[in-house]
DOZATI-67161 format. One line per field, with one value per residue (C-alpha): residue in one letter; x, y, z; residue number from 1. Coordinates in steps of 0.5 Angstrom, whole numbers, plus 500, padded with zeros to 3 digits. Each point is the difference from the previous one (the first is absolute). Layout:
<markes>
rest: c(a; ...) $
xx: c(X; ...) $
yy: c(Y; ...) $
zz: c(Z; ...) $
nr: c(NUM; ...) $
</markes>
This chain:
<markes>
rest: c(x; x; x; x; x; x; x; x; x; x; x; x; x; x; x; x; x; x; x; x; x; x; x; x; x; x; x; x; x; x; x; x; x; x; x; x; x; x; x; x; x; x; x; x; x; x; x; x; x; x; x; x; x; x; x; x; x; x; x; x; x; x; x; x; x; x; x; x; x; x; x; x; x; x; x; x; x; x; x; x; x; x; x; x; x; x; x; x; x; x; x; x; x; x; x; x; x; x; x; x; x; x; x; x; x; x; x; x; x; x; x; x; x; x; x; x; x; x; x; x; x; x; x; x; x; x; x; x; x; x; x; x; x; x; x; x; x; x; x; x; x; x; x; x; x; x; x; x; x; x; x; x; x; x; x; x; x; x; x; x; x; x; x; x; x; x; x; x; x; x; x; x; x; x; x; x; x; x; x; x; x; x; x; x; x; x; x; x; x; x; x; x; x; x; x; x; x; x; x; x; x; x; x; x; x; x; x; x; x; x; x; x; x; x; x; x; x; x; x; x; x; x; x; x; x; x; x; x; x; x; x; x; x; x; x; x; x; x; x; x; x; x; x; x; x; x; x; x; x; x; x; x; x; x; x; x; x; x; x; x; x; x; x; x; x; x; x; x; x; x; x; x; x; x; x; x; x; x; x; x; x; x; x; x; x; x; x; x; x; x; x; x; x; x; x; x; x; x; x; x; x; x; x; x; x; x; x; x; x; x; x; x; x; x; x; x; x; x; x; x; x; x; x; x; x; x; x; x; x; x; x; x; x; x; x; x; x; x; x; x; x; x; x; x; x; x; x; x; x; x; x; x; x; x; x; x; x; x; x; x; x; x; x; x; x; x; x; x; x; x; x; x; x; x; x; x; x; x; x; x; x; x; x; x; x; x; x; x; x; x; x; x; x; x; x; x; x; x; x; x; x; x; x; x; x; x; x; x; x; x; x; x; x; x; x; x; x; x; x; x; x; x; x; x; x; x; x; x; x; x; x; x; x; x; x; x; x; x; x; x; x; x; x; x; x; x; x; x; x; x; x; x; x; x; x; x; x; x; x; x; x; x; x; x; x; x; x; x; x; x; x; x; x; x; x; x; x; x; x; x; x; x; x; x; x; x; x; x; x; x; x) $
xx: c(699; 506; 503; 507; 496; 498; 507; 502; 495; 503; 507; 499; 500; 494; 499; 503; 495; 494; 501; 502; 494; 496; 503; 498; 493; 500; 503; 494; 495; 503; 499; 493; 498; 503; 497; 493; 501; 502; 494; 495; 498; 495; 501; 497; 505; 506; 497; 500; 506; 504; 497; 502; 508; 499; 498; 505; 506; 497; 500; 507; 504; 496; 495; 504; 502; 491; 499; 505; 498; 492; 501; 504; 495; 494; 504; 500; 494; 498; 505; 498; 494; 496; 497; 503; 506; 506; 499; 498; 494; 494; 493; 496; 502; 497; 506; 504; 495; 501; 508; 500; 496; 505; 505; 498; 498; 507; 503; 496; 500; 508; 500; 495; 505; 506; 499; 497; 506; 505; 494; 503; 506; 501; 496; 505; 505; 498; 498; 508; 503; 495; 503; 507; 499; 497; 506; 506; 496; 501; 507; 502; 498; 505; 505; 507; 500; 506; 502; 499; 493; 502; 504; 496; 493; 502; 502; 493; 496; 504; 498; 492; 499; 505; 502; 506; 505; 498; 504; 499; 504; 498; 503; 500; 505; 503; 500; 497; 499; 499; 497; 500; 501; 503; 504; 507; 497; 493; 504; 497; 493; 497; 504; 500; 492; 501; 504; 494; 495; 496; 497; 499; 499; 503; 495; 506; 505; 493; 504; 496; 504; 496; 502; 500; 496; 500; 493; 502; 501; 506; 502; 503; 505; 503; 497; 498; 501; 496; 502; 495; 492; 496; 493; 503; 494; 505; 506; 497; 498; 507; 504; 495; 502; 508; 498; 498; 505; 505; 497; 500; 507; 500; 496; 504; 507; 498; 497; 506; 504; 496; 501; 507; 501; 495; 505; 506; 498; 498; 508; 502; 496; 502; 508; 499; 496; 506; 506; 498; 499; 506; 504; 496; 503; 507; 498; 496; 507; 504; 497; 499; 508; 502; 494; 503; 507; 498; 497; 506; 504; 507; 501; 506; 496; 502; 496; 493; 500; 501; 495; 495; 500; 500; 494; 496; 502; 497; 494; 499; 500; 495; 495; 501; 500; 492; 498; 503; 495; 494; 502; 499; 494; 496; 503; 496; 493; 496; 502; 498; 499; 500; 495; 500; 498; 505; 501; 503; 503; 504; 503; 503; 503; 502; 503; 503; 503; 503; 505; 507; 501; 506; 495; 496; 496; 501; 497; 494; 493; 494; 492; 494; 495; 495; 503; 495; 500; 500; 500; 500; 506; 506; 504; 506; 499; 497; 507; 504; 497; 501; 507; 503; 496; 504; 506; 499; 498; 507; 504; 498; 499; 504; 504; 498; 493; 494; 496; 492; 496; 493; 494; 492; 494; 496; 493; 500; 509; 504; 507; 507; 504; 509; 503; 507; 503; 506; 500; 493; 498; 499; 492; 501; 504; 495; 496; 506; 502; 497; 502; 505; 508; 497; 506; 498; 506; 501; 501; 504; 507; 496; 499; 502; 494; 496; 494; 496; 498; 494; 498; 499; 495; 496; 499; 497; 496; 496; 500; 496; 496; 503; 505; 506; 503; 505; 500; 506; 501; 503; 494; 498; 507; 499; 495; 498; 493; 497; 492; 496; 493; 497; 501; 502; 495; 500; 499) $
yy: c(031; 498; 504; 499; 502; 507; 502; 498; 504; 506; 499; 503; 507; 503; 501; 492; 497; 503; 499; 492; 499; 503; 495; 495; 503; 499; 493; 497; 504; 498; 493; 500; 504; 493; 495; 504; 501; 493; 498; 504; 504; 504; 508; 501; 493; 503; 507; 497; 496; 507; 504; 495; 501; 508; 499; 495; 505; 506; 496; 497; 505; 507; 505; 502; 493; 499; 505; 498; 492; 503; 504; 494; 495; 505; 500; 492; 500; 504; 497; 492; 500; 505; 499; 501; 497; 501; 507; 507; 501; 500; 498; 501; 507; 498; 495; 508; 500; 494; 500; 507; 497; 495; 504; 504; 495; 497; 508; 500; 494; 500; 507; 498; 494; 503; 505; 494; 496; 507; 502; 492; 500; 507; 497; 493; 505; 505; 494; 497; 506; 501; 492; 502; 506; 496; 495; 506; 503; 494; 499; 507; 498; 495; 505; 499; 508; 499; 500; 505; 500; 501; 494; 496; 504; 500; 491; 501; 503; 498; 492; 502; 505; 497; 506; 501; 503; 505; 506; 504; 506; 501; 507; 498; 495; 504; 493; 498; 493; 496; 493; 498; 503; 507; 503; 503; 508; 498; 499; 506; 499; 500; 504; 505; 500; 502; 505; 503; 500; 496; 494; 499; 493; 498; 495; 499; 497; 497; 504; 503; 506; 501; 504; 497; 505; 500; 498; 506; 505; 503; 498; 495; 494; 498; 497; 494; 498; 494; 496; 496; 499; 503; 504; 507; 499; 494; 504; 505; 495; 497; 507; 501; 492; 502; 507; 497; 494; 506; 504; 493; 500; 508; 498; 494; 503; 506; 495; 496; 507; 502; 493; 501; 506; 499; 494; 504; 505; 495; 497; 507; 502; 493; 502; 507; 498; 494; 505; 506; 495; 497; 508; 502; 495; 502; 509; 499; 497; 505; 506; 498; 499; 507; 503; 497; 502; 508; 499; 498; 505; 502; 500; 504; 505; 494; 495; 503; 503; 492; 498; 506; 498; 493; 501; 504; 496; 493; 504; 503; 492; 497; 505; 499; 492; 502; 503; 494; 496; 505; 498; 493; 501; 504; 495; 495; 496; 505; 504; 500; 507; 501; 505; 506; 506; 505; 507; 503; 506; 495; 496; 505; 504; 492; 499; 507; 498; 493; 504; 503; 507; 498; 497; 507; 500; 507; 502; 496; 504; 496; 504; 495; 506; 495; 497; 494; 498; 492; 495; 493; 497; 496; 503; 498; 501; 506; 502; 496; 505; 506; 499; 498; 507; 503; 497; 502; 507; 500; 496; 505; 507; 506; 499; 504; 502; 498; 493; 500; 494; 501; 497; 502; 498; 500; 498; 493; 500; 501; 503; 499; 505; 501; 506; 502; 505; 497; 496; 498; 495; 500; 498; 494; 496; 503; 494; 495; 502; 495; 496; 494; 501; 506; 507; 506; 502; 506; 498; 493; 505; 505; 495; 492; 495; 495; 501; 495; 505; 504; 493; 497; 508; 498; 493; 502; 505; 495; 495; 506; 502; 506; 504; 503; 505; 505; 508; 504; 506; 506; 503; 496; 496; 493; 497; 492; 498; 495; 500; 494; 499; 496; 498; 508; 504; 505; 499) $
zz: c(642; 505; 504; 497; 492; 504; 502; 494; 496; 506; 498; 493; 498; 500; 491; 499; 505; 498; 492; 503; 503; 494; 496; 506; 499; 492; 500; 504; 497; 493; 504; 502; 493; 495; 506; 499; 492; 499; 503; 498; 507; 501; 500; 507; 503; 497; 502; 508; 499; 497; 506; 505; 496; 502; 507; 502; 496; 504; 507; 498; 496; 500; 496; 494; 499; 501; 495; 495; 500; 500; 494; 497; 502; 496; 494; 500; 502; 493; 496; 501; 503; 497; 493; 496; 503; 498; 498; 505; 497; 503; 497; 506; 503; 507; 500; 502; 506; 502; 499; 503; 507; 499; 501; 506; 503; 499; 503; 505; 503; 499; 503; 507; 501; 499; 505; 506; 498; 501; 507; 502; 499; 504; 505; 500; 500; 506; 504; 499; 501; 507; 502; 498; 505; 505; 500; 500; 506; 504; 498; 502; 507; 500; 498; 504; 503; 502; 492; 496; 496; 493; 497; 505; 496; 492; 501; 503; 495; 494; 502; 502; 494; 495; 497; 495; 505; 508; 502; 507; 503; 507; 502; 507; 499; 494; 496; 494; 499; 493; 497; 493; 494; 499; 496; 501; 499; 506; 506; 503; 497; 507; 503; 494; 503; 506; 498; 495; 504; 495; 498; 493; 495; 494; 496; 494; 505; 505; 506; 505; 505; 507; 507; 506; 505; 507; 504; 504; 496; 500; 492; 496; 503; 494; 492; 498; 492; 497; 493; 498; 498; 505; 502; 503; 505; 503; 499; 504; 506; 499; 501; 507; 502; 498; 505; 505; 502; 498; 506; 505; 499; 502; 507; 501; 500; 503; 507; 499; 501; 505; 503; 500; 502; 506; 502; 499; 504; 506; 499; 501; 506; 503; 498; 502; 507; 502; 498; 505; 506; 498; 501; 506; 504; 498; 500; 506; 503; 497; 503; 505; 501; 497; 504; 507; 497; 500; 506; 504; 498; 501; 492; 495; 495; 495; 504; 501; 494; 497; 504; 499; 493; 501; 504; 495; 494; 505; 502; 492; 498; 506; 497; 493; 502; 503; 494; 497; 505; 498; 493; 500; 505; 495; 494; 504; 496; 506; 504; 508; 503; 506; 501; 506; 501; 499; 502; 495; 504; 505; 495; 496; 506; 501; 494; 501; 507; 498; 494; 503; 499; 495; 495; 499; 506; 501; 493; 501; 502; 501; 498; 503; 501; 503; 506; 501; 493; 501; 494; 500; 496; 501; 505; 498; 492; 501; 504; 494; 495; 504; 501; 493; 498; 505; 498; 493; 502; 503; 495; 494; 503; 500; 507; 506; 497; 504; 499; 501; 502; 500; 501; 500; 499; 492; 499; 503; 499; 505; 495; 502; 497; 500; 495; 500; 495; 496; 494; 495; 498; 492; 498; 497; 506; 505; 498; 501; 504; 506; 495; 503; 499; 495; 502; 496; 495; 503; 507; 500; 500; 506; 505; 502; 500; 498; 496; 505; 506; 495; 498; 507; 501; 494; 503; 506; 498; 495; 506; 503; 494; 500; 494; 500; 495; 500; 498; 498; 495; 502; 502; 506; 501; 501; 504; 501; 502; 503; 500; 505; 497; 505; 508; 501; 506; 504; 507) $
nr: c(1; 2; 3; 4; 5; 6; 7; 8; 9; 10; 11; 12; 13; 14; 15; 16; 17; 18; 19; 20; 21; 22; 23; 24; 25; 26; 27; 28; 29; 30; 31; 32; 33; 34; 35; 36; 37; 38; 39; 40; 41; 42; 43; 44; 45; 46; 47; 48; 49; 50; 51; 52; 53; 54; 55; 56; 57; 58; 59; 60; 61; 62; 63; 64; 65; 66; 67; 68; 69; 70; 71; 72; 73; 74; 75; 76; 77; 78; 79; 80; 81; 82; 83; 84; 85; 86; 87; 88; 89; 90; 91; 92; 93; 94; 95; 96; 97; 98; 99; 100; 101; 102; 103; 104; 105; 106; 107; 108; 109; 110; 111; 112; 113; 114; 115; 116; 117; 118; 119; 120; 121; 122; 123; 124; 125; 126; 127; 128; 129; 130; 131; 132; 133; 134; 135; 136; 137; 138; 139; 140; 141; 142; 143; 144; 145; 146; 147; 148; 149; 150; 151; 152; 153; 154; 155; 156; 157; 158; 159; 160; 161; 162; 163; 164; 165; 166; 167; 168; 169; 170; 171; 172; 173; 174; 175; 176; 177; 178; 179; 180; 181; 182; 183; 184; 185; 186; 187; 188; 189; 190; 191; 192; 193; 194; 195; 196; 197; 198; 199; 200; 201; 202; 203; 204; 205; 206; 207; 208; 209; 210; 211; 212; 213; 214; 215; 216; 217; 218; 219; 220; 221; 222; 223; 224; 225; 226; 227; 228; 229; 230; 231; 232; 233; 234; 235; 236; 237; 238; 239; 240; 241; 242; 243; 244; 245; 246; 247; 248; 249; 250; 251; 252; 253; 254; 255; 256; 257; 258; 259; 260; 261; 262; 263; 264; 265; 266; 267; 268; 269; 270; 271; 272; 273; 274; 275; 276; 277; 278; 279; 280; 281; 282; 283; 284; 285; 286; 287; 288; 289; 290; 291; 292; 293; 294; 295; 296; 297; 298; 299; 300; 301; 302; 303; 304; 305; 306; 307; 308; 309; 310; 311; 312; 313; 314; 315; 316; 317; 318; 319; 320; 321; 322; 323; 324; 325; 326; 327; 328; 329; 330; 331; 332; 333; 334; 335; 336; 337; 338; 339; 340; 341; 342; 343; 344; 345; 346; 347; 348; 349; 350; 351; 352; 353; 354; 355; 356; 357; 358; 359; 360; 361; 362; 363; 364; 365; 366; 367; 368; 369; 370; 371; 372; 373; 374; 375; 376; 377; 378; 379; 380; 381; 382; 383; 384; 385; 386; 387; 388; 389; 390; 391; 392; 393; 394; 395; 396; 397; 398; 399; 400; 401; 402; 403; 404; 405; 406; 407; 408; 409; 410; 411; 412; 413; 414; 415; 416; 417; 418; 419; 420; 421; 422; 423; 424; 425; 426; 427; 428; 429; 430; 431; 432; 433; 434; 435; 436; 437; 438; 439; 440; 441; 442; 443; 444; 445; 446; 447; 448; 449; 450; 451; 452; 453; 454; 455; 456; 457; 458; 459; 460; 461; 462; 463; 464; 465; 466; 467; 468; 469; 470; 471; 472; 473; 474; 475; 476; 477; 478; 479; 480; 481; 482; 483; 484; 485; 486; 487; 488; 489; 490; 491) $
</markes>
């Protein structure tokens, strides 16, 4: 039978198709019975050729259309073929045995083959289905990842699996994507999935739900909705394609991030680099300037109170234009240490030394138990954290309490420590705040700054391996610290 003939027979409802092809069934049989009754066949040739008929209705047609036609073909046999024709008598009663045997015969042939045609046509059908996967897999390696998967997937299967209509949702994307046909009330069928959490079938409309897992483990990433005529074992392989091309879309557009980020945050560092070598020249001249003027003398109360201001601010903006150096330094691809050893001791009384009276100087007292303690860092990095813990111990704390910067040595750490009484910093910004241009609530109003200077520490303690965390509750106050893992000894 002709491929169209089969569809055909597949377009009928299920009743009318099996009462057509009896009726076939009938016809030949009717056919073959005047051909051998007109002329004078024998009982055991139209036995044969009625045999062949039930094999050829159970391989074309199935079972129950085998067995009608076989139950059919023995009433013939009895009534034009058996003496006395014309009549369901019988006058040998072996004739029972041998139209029984027929029959089974008949059944169980029918039976046998019915089921190796349906064994072949699942086989057909698995290997169709596996080389409709095969051909999706490659496809989806083509897919344009800089698109979204979706209208690019359900175009996809729709053609390779030719199914009636394809709907995904991807939960990532928050989009639901559809091909085919659907009905006005199944918009949201795949979405619908997802939200259920559970796949299920619909063998009345063929329509076959499934959830798209993520390899990883982390729980669905969207929902798959097949219409059409297909193995479920297909359509969960389908589902893991779907998943999978889904996932490729995640990893590309979270690398192009990456990437992107990476690239914004080299231009940043450049700009960041260029403007504070552009301002040092103009500062350094400023400074100069106000600095030679107080010097001369012979100014009003007026005049030197100006130039006092304009000296501090131009000293206040040089120092921040250094850490905006340090800043774009750190922001670099590597950041090139230039590693000694430090005694720890010296360069905080060297820190201590280098900040004027009027900065706070007086109120800042340093602990170093161990005056031969030596670590081997940045020197320059090292006083640049120092120095924006001191800054912020300052800013922060009630005037005129005093200010502790401590260092010891820890196990195979050497941990730096500045506390300070004043302000707390809430638990949840204790993370964030090393975070660039991250100012907690509750002290954007307190005292002027940036939101950079912490950064520039977290920077240059991870440039060292070491860590950075801050304390601060009303038990022990506010602590910063910074701890070095490696490099540091004692002498």
């Amino acid at each position: 039978m002709t491929n169209d003939a089969i569809l055909g027979w597949a377009k009928l409802p299920k009743g009318i198709r099996i009462s057509a092809q009896c009726i076939l069934a009938s016809v030949v049989l009717a056919t073959l019975t005047y051909i051998g009754f007109i002329f004078q066949i024998n009982l055991l040739t139209i036995s044969l050729l009625y045999l062949a008929l039930v094999v050829a209705v159970a391989t074309e047609f199935g079972f129950w259309q085998a067995s009608f036609t076989s139950i059919l073909a023995v009433l013939l046999l009895d009534y034009y073929f058996e003496p006395p024709i014309f009549s369901f008598e019988v006058e040998n009663p072996g004739i029972f045995v041998a139209l029984a045997t027929f029959e089974v015969t008949a059944l169980t042939i029918s039976r046998m083959h019915g089921r190796e045609l349906l064994r072949a046509r699942e086989a057909a059908s698995h290997l169709k289905g596996m080389e409709h996967l095969y051909e999706l897999s490659r496809h989806t390696l083509l897919l344009d990842l800089r698109q979204p998967p979706g209208p690019q997937l359900v175009v996809l299967i729709r053609r390779i699996f030719e199914v009636r209509a394809v709907a995904l949702f991807d939960i990532g994307l928050g989009r639901q994507d559809r091909f085919g046909s659907w009905g006005a009330d199944e918009e949201d069928l795949a979405k619908e999935c997802y939200m259920r959490n559970a796949a299920k079938d619909d063998p009345q409309t063929e329509t076959l739900e499934r959830l798209l897992q993520n390899g990883a483990g982390s729980g669905s990433i969207g929902a798959l909705v097949l219409r059409g005529k297909l193995n479920p074992l297909v359509v969960d392989a389908l589902a893991a394609l779907a998943a999978i091309a889904i996932v490729r879309h995640q990893s590309f557009e979270k690398e192009d991030r990456a990437e992107e980020a990476k690239r914004s945050e080299e231009l940043r560092a450049a700009v960041l680099d260029g403007m504070a070598h552009e301002l040092k020249t103009p500062l350094t001249a400023v400074q100069t300037a106000s600095s030679g003027l107080l010097a001369l003398g012979g100014l009003t109360d007026s005049q030197a109170e100006l130039l006092t201001l304009i000296d501090g601010e131009a000293i206040h903006l040089n120092d921040i234009c250094s850490r905006l150096l340090v800043t774009a330094r750190l922001g670099g691809r590597q950041v090139g240490l230039d590693l000694v050893e430090v005694n720890v001791k010296e360069l905080i009384i060297e820190i201590l030394a280098d900040r004027p009276n009027s900065l706070g100087r007086d109120r800042i007292q340093a602990v170093v138990d161990d005056p031969d303690l030596i670590v081997n860092v940045d020197r320059e990095l090292l006083a640049t954290i120092l120095d924006e813990y001191i800054d912020n111990a300052l800013k922060y704390s009630t005037p005129n309490t005093p200010i502790e910067v401590a260092a010891r040595k820890s196990n195979d750490e050497v941990l730096f420590s500045v506390h300070n009484f004043g302000s707390r910093i809430r638990i949840e910004d204790r993370e964030r705040v090393f975070d660039r241009f991250f100012r907690s609530s509750d002290q954007e109003i307190a005292a002027p700054g940036t939101g950079i200077g912490l950064s520039v520490v977290k920077k240059a303690a991870q440039a060292h391996q070491g860590h950075v965390w801050v304390i601060s509750d009303d038990k022990e106050e506010t602590t910063f610290f910074l701890s070095l893992r490696s490099g540091a000894r004692r002498t």
